[in-house]
C-alpha positions, 0 to 999 in steps of 0.5 A, spaced: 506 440 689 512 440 683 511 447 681 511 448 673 518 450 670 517 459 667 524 459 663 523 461 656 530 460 654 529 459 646 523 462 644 525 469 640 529 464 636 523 459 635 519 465 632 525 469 628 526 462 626 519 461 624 519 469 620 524 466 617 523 459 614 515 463 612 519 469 608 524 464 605 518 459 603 514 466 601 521 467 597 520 461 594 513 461 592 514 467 588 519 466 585 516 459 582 511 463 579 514 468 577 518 462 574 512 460 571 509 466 569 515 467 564 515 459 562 508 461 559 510 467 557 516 464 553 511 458 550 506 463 548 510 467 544 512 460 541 505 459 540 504 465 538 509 465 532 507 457 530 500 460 530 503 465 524 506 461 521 500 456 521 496 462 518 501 464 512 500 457 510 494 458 509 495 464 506 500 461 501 495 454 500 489 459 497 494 462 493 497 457 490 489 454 489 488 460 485 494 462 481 496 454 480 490 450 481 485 455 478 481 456 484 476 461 483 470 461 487 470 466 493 470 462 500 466 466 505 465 460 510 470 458 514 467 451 513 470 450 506 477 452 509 479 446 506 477 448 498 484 451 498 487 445 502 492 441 498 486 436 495 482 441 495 475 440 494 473 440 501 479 434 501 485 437 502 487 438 509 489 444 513 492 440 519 500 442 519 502 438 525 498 433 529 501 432 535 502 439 536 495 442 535 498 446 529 493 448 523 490 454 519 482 454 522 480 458 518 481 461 510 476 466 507 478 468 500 475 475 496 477 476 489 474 481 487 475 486 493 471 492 495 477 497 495 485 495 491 491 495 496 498 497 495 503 498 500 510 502 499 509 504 492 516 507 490 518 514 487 522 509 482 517 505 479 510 506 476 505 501 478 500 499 473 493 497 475 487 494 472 480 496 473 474 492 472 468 492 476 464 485 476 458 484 473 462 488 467 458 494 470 461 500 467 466 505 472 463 512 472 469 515 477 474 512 481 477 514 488 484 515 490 486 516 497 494 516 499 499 518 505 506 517 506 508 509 507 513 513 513 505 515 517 505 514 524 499 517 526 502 517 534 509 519 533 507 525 528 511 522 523 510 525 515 503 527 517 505 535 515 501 537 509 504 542 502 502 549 506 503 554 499 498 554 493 498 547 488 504 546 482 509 546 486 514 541 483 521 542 488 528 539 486 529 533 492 534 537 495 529 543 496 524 539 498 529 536 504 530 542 506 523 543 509 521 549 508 513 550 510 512 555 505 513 550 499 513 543 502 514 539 509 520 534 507 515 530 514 510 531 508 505 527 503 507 525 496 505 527 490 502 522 486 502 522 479 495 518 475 494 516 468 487 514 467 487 509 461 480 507 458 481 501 454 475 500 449 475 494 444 478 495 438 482 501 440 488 504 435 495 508 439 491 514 437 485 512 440 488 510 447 493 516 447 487 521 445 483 518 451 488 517 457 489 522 462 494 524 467 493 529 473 497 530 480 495 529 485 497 534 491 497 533 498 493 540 500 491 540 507 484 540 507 477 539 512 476 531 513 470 528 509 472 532 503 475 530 497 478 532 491 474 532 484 476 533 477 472 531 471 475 525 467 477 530 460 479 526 453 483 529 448 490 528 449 494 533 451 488 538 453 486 534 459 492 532 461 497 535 467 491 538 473 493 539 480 489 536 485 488 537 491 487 531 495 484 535 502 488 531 506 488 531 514 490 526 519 482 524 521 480 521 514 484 515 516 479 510 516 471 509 513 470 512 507 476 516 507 482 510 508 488 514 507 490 522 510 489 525 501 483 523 498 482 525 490 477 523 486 477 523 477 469 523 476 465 523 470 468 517 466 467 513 460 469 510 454 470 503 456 468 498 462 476 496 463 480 502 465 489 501 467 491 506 471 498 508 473 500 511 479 508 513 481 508 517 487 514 522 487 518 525 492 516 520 498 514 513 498 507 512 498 501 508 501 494 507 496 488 505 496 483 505 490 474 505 491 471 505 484 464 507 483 459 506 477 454 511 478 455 513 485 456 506 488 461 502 490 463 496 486 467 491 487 473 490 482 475 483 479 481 480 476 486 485 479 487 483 486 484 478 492 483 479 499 485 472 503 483 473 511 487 466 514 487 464 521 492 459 524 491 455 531 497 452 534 495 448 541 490 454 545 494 460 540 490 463 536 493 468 529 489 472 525 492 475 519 489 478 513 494 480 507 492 482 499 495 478 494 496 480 486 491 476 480 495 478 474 502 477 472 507 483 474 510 486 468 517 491 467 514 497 464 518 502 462 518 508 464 520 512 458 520 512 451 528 512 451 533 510 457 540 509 457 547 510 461 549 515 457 547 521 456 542 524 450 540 530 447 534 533 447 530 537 441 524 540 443 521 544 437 513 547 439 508 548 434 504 551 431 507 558 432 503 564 430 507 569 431 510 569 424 517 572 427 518 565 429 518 562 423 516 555 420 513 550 425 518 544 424 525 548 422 529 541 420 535 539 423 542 545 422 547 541 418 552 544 423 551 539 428 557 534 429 555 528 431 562 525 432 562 529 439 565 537 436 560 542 434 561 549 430 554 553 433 554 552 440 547 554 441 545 546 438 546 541 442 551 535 441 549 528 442 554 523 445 
């Protein structure tokens, strides 16, 4: 009987051989995927980006509709997307590129929105926006919520508030130096607002009589309240209110948009209003609600919400943006501008102290407008 060879000469180097080639093939494996996996990444972020941009064309063929074509319809049917394709009418197309799958699916236009948007007003300029509500309903108040473009409700950023009493108008120097007793330089802007009704056949005297101007202040207050003051014509007797806008970090969102809120009340006089906003110190984030008696109404002709969805291959994109209806003008702002230098005179009346003398004292003939001055209490214009 042959008896059965025992020599296991070879065996460990088989099974090391067999870990290694499983390891090696695992290696493989996982970096395959792992290869894969960052393949689909980098195509999704391509998607991704096309997707965008497929949305921001629908966003700028709705805007061409309506500032060049005369679109005015609102479209609140993603079947009637293609209204503000080019062709429109439901003709047009919204397929950017067939091949790749890249279209816009879905555009909904509001051009007469619930709530007027402004992103980064900024301390140099004033922002003039007009008010009507739809259906020429009248305007009785109107809300105005801010916070400070630079908010970051995570980080903390420019969400301190004005700790002392209202008035305080510090130079920018100051204000820099955060000092919590007059004002965070991490703070709020103070918002300076003219309300200006426009009546029909109104003369200059009319509309300056009847505008008024408050100061919004970011005093901190409990959330869910806002800041009144009662609408008050008559020039210069109505004009130059503080009001605290009772700001705090949970308003954002709802019914209070924006950390301040304040609202003027009582309005009339007109069913077209213009109102002027210049933030000052910081640069400012506003939304505007308007009400006619109590509720809200949607105001036309000043700004249009359009809502755009873009598609490429199986990426979707939403994006939602506010875009201007009227025509932006430069508006000065003031009376006088000039690179050189100016002397003001300011002469207050009436006086009722008769020590003061006569109202209006006429110009001294003392003054050398070519630059010499024989009193030094006058000033010399240049």
């Amino acid at each position: 009987m042959k008896r059965i060879g025992t020599n296991q000469k070879g065996f460990a180097s088989t099974i090391i051989s067999i870990v290694i080639i499983a390891v090696l093939s695992l290696i493989a494996v996982s970096f395959a995927l792992l290869m894969r996996r960052e393949q689909r990444q980098a195509l999704d972020r391509q998607l991704n980006t096309q997707a965008f941009y497929a949305a921001e064309t629908g966003v700028n063929d709705a805007i061409n509709a309506i500032t060049k074509a005369g679109f005015t319809n609102d479209i609140t049917d993603c079947r009637n997307t293609q209204q503000i394709s080019p062709g429109g009418q439901g003709s047009g197309s919204n397929t950017l590129d067939t091949t790749s799958g890249i279209e816009y699916t879905c555009v909904l236009v509001d051009q007469s929105p619930g709530t007027l948007e402004y992103a980064g007003l900024n301390t140099n300029s004033s922002k003039i926006i007009r008010l009507q509500a739809a259906g020429g309903v009248p305007i009785t108040s109107v809300k105005i919520s801010w916070q400070d473009s630079d908010y970051n409700a995570s980080s903390g950023t420019h969400t301190a508030f004005a700790e002392n009493n209202d008035s305080y108008f510090l130079p920018q120097s100051q204000y820099m130096q955060d000092n919590p007793t007059l004002f965070p330089a991490n703070g709020g802007s103070i918002v300076r607002a003219t309300l200006m009704p426009v009546p029909g056949g109104a003369s200059r005297d009319t509309l300056i009589n009847m505008a008024q101007t408050v100061f919004l202040y970011p005093r901190p207050g409990n959330a869910g309240q806002i800041g009144t003051q009662n609408y008050q014509t008559g020039g210069a007797d109505g004009n130059g209110a503080f009001v605290n806008g009772n700001c705090n970090v949970a308003n954002v969102g709802g019914d209070y948009p924006k950390q301040c809120n304040a609202e003027i009340t009582n309005i009339s006089g007109a069913n077209i209003f213009y109102l002027r906003l210049k933030p000052v110190y910081n640069n400012a984030d506003v939304t505007i609600t308007a009400f006619s008696n109590g509720q809200p109404v949607e105001l036309v002709g000043e700004q249009a919400m359009i809502d755009s969805t873009g598609k490429a291959n199986d990426v979707l994109r939403r994006i939602q943006v506010r875009v201007p209806l009227r025509t932006s003008y430069f508006m000065p702002e003031f009376a006088i501008e000039s690179l050189g230098t100016w002397c003001k005179r300011l002469a207050v009346y009436p006086s009722n102290d008769p020590a003061l003398g006569a109202d209006v004292v006429a110009l001294p003939g003392n003054v050398d407008y070519d630059g010499n001055r024989s009193n030094p209490v006058e000033c010399t214009p240049n």
